[in-house]
N, C-alpha and C positions, 0 to 999 in steps of 0.2 A: 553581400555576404550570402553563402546558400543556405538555404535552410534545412535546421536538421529534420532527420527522417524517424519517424516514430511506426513502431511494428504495432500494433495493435491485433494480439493474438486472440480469437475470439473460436470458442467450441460451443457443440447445441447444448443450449441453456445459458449460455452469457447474455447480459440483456444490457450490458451499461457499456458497451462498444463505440455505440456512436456518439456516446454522450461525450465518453475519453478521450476519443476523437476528436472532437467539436473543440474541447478543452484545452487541446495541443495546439492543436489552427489558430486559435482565440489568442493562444500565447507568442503564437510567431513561427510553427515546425509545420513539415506537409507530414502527416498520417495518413495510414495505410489501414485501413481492417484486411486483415487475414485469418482463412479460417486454417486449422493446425492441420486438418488433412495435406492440405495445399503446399504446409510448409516441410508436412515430412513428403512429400512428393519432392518437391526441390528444395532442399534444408540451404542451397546455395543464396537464396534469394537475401536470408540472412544478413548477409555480408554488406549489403548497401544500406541499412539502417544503422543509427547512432546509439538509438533508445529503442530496446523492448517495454511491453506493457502487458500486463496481465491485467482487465479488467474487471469488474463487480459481476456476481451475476447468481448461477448456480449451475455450474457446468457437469455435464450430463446430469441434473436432476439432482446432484450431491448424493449420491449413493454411495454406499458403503459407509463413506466420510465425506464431506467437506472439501471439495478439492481434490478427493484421492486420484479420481480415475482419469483425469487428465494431466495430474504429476505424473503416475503410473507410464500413463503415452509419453509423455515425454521425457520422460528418461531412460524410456525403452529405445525411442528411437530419434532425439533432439540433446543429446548429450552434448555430443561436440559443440553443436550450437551454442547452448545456454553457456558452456565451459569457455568459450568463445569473448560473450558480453562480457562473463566474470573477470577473465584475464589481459583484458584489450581495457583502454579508455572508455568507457560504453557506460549507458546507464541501464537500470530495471528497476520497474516501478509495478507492485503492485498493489491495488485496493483491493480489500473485502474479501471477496471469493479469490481472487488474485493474490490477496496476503497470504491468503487459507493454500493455495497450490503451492505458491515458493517455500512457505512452511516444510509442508510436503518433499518437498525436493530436496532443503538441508541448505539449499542457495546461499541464506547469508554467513556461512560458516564456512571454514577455513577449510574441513576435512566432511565433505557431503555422507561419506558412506559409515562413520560414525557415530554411537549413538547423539543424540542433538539435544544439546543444553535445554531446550525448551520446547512447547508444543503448544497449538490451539485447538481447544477443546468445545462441549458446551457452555450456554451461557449457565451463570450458576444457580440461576430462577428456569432451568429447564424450556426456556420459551423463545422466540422470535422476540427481538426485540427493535422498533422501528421508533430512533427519536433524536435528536437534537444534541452534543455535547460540544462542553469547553476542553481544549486542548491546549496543552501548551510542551513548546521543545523542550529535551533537555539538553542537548549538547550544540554547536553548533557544526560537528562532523559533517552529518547527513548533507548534500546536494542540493533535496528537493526544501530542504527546508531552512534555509539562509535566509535571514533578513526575517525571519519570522517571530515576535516576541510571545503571541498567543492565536489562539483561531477558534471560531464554532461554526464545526460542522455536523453534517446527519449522518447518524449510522444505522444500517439494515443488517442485520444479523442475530444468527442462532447458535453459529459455534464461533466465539468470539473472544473466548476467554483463554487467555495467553496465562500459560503453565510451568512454571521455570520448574526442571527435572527434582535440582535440589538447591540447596543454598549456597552453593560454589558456585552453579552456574548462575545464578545471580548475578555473583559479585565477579565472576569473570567478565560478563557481556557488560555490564558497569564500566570497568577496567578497561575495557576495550572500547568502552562510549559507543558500543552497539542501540542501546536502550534510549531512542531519541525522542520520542514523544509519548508523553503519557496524559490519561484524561484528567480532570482537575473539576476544583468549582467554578462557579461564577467569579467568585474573587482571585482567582488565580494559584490556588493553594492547590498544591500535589504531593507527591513525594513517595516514600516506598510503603507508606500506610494507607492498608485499604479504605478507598473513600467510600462513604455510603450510596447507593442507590438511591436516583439514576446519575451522579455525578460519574460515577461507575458503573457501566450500561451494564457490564456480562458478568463481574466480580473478578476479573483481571490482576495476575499478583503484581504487585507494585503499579497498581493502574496504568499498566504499556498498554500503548495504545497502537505502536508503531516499532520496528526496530529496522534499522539496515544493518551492512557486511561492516569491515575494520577501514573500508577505504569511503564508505560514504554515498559510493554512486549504487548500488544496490538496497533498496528500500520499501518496504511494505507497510502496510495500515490497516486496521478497521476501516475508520470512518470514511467515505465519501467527498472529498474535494471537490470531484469534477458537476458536485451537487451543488455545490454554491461558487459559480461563478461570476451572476450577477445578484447584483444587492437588493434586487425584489426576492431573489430566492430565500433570504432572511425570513424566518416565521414570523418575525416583529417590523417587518420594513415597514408599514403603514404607521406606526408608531414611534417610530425615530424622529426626532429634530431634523437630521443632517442625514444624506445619503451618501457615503463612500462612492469610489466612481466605479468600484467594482467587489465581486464578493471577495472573502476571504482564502476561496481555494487557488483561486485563479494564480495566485503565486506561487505556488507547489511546479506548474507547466510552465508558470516564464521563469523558474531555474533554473530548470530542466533544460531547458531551449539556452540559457543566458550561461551554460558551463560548456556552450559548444560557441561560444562569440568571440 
């Protein structure tokens, strides 16, 4: 069977490229890094990938905002493309600064050039915030996250904090089982009440941690997957009884790869 092809779009200041990378390969798909100049030089190259990737990082420096100035480029001149993944069988997966761009772009929403139910902001403690949470799905819609009951991962961020517009767009992207991961405790408790800090890294409304589009294969995150791949990466692995035979993200990329099988 061939393996699917993952785009791994990377501009100056991304820095979790090879990592995503590494994380696809590990799952079973050939990845590609490309840099976005390359791709607005030939936007055709597109066309031979199954899955785009937006990964972690801080592209251009996060100036302005968060993401902006590489949303900005590519919708200036990668429309067709991205419209392309949207409307085709195809996946997109963003982390971190990657959620922070598709945000940007309107991506998981039906009507991009309208104003957008919700937005990521700063965290709500004003600061970088570099550490460890529990996650768990809500629906099982999304693609990337099948087969997944809970997870802990790491999260690197400063503007993190996902902002529904108003209380309709809440209950709309609910409605739609947009809203598919959010952070939690230790014990598995989440729901649409703010959890306290750090169960609640940024102060995130309804602690989303994650949403994708109405069909599932388009999907963004905070937190870092491609950070725990293997089960040494655990902050606690030396203190575990029993060693899983792999991290917890690493399933997030054999979806991904396992909804092209």
């Amino acid at each position: 069977m061939p393996k699917p092809r993952v785009l791994v779009l990377r501009a100056p200041g991304t820095n979790c490229d090879v990592e995503t990378a590494f994380a696809f390969e590990m799952a079973g798909a050939e990845a590609v890094k490309l840099h976005v100049n390359q791709l607005i030089e030939q936007p055709d190259l597109a066309a031979s990938f199954q899955i785009l990737c937006f990964p972690g990082g801080f592209s251009y420096g996060d100036d302005i905002a968060a993401g902006r100035i590489l949303a900005t480029q590519l919708h200036t001149f990668l429309t067709d493309t991205l419209e392309s993944f949207r409307q085709h069988d195809r996946l997109v997966l963003g982390i971190c600064n990657g959620f922070q761009i598709m945000m940007r772009l309107g991506i998981f929403f039906d009507n991009p050039e309208s104003a957008q139910p919700a937005t990521l902001t700063w965290n709500r403690q004003g600061r970088f915030e570099c550490r460890w949470v529990h996650l768990k799905p809500e629906t099982d819609n999304c693609v990337f996250l099948r087969g997944i009951d809970e997870c802990y991962l790491p999260t690197a961020h400063a503007e993190g904090r996902f902002l529904f517009r108003n209380e309709d767009a809440e209950s709309l992207l609910t409605e739609q089982h947009q809203i598919v991961l959010r952070y939690s405790d230790a014990d598995g408790t989440t729901g649409s009440d703010l959890l306290p800090f750090p169960s609640n890294p940024n102060g995130s409304q309804g602690n989303v941690a994650g949403i994708c589009d109405s069909t599932g294969r388009i999907f963004g995150l905070m937190p870092h997957p491609e950070r725990h791949l293997f089960a040494t990466h655990h902050p606690q692995w030396t203190r575990r009884d029993t060693q899983p035979e792999h991290g917890e993200g690493l399933k997030f990329f054999e979806n991904a790869v396992a909804y092209f099988g």
